[in-house]
C-alpha positions in Angstrom: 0.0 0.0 0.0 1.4 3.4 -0.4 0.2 4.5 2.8 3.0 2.4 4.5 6.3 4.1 5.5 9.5 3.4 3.6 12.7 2.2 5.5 15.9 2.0 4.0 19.5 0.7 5.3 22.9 1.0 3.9 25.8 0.3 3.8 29.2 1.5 2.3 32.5 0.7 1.8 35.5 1.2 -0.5 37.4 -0.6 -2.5 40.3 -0.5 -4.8 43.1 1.7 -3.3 44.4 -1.1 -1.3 44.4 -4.0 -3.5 46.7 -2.2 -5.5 48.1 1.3 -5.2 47.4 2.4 -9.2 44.1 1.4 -8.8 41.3 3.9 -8.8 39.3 4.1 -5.3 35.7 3.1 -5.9 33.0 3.3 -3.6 30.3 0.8 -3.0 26.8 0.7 -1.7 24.5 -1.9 -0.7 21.0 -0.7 -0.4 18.2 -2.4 1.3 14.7 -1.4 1.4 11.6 -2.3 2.7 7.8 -1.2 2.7 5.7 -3.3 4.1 5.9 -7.0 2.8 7.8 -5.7 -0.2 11.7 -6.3 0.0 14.5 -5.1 -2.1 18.2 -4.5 -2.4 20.4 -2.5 -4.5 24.5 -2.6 -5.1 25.6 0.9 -6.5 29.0 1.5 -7.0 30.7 5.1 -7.9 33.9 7.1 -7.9 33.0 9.7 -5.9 30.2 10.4 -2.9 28.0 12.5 -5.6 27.4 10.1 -7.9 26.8 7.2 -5.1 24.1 9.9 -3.4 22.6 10.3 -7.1 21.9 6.5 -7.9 20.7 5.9 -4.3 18.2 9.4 -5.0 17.0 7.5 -8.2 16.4 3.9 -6.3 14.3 5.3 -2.9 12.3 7.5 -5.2 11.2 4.5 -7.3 10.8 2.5 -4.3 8.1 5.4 -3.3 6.3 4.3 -6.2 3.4 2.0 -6.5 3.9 -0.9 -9.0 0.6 -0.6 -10.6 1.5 3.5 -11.4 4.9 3.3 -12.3 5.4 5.5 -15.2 6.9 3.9 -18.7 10.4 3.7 -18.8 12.1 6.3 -20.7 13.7 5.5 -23.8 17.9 4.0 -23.3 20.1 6.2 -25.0 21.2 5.3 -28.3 24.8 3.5 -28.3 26.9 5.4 -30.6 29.0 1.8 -31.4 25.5 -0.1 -31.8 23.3 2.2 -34.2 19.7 1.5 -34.5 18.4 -0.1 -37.4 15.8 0.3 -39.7 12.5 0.4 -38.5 10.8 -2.9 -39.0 7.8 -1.3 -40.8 9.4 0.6 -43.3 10.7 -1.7 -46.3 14.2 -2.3 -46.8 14.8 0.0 -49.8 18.3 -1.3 -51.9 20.7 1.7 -52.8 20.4 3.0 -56.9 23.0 0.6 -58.5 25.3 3.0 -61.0 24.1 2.6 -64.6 26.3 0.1 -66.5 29.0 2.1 -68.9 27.9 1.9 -72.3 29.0 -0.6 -75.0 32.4 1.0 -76.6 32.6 1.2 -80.2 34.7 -1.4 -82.0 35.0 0.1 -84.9 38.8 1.5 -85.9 38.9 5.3 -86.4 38.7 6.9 -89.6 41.9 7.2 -92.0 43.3 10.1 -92.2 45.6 9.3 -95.5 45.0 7.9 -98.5 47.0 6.8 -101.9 45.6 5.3 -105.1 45.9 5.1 -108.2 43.3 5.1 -111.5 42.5 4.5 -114.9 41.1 8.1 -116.1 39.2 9.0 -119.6 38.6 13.1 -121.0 37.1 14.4 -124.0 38.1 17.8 -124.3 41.5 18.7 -123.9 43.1 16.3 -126.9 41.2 15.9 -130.4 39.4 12.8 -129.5 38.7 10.7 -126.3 41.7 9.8 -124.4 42.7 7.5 -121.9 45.7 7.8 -119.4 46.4 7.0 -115.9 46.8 9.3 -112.5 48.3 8.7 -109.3 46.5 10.9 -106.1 47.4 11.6 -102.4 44.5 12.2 -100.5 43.9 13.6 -96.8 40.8 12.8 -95.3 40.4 15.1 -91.9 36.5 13.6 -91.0 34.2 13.8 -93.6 36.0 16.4 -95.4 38.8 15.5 -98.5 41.4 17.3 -100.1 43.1 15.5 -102.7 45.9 16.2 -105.2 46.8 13.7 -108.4 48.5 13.7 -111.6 47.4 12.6 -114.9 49.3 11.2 -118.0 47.6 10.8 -121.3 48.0 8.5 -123.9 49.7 10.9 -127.3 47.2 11.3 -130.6 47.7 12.3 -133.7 45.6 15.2 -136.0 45.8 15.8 -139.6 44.8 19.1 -140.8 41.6 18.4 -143.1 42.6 15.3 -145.5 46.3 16.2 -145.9 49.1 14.2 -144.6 50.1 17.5 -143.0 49.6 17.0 -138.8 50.6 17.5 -135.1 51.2 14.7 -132.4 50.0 15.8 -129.1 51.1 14.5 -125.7 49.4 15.8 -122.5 50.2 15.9 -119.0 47.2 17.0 -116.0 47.6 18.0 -112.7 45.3 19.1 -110.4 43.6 19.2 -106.7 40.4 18.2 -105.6 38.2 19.6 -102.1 35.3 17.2 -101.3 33.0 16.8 -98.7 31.7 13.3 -98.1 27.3 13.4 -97.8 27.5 10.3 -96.0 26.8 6.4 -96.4 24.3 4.8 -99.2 24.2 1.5 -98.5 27.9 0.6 -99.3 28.7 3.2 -101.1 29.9 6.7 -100.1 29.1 10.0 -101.9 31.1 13.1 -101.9 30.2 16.6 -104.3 34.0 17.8 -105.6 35.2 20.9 -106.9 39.0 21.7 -108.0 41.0 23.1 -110.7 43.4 21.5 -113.3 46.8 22.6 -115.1 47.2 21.1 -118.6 50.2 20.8 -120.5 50.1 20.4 -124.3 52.9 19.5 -126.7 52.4 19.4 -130.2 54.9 18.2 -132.5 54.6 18.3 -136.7 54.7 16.4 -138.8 54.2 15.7 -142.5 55.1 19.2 -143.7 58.7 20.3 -145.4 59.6 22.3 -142.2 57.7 20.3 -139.4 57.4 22.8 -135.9 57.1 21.9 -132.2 54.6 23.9 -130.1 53.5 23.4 -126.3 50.5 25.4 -124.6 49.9 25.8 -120.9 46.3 26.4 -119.4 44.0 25.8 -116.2 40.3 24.4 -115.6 37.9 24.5 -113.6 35.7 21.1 -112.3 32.8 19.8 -110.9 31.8 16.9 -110.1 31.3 13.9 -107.6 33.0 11.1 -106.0 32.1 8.3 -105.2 33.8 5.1 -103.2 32.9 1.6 -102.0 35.2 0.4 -99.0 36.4 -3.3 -99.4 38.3 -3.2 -96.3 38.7 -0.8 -93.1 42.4 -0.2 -95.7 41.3 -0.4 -99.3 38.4 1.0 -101.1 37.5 1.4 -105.2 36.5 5.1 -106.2 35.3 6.7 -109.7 35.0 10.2 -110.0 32.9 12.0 -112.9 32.8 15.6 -113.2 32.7 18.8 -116.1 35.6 20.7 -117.0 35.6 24.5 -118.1 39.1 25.7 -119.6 39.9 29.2 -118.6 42.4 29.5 -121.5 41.4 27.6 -125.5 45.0 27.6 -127.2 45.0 26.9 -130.8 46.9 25.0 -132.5 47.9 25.7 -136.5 50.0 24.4 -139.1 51.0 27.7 -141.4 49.9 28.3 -144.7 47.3 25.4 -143.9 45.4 25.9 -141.1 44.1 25.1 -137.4 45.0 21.0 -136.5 43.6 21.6 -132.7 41.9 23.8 -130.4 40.1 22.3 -126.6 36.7 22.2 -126.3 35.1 25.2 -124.7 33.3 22.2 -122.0 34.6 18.7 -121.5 33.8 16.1 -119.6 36.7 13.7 -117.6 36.0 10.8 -115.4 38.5 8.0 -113.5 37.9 4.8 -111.8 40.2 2.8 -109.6 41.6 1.8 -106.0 43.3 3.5 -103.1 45.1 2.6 -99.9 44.2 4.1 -96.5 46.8 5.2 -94.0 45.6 5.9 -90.4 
């Protein structure tokens, strides 16, 4: 009943100091209670009399407490070295896993240099078709081209009107090429071209009592497209087809007779063959 008195006894002693002289003094305090039929007893221990007289404050004043009306216990301190964990009700939630990197690309990087060589054709620049042969050296920065080749032409042969009066003519081309490469068909790759071209013309008589040499020099402009199918990451065939416009028409004459050969104010030149790429 809490109407009955509340008599407590005890008893302290120390310990500590004399079992060994670097020990720490403790003391010690066995507490005994008693209200009414209800027993109990307490062992505090402390290193100093304030903190003994604290702990025994906190056992006689629950003692004075009824059991039905004792009030909840307060909440332990958290460890710090033994953290809570989750609470139960809340699902476990998994951390964001990082995104996987994505797939790297296999495929070599573009080449940046590039040697061929072609068969070419032009009707123009000589009196008839002709065929020849060029070498080119091509750099390829991205989809860009600039290219520069040389062209050697097969010689032909001109009489002037149905005499045996005439002029063999041997022509050399040179010239450059800047592209820029539209992008995959299928297979095939397309580029628009422009450039210019030197010509070099030698003419040498024939047929005549006093038979002259004569050579002209002149430039043209062209435009056109090429194209190219890759075999290989290293070898790919290529034609290119494009109009010529001569800034300059020498003519070529044969005294007392006449003209034997003037180019044509438009022609029209195409090549077809392989190249090599560098990287």
């Amino acid at each position: 009943p809490s109407g009955e008195p509340l008599r407590a006894e005890a008893h302290v002693t120390r310990h500590g100091a004399l079992d060994s002289p670097s020990a720490r003094e403790r003391l010690r305090v066995v507490l005994r209670t008693r209200r009414g039929a209800t027993h109990g007893a307490r062992v505090i221990e402390a290193d100093t009399c304030q903190g003994v007289a604290e702990a025994a404050a906190v056992v006689l004043a629950l003692a004075l407490v009824s059991p039905g009306a004792a009030p909840a216990a307060a909440p332990l301190p958290e460890d710090p070295t033994h953290p809570a964990g989750p609470d139960p009700a809340e699902p476990r939630r998994d951390p964001p896993r990082p995104a996987p990197p994505g797939p790297r690309s296999s495929s070599p990087r573009d080449p940046t240099l590039a040697v061929g060589a072609q068969g070419a054709v032009d009707g123009g620049a000589l009196p008839r078709w002709a065929l020849g042969g060029s070498l080119l050296v091509a750099w390829v920065p991205g989809r860009a081209r600039v290219e520069v080749d040389v062209r050697r032409w097969l010689p032909q042969s001109r009489n002037v009107g149905t005499s045996a009066v005439g002029a063999r003519f041997t022509l050399t081309s040179w010239g450059a090429r800047a592209c820029h490469r539209l992008g995959p068909l299928g297979d095939l790759e397309l580029a628009p071209c422009v450039g210019v071209d030197g010509h070099w013309l030698a003419a040498h008589g024939y047929g005549a009592d006093a038979n002259q040499d004569a050579s002209a020099r002149w430039a043209s402009l062209a435009a056109g497209a090429l194209g190219r199918a890759p075999l290989t990451s290293w070898l790919a065939l290529r034609t290119r087809v494009e109009a010529t416009v001569p800034l300059a028409r020498p003519r070529f004459v044969v005294e007392r007779m006449g003209a034997v050969h003037q180019p044509a104010a438009l022609g029209m030149s195409a090549t077809f063959g392989a190249e090599v790429l560098f990287f």
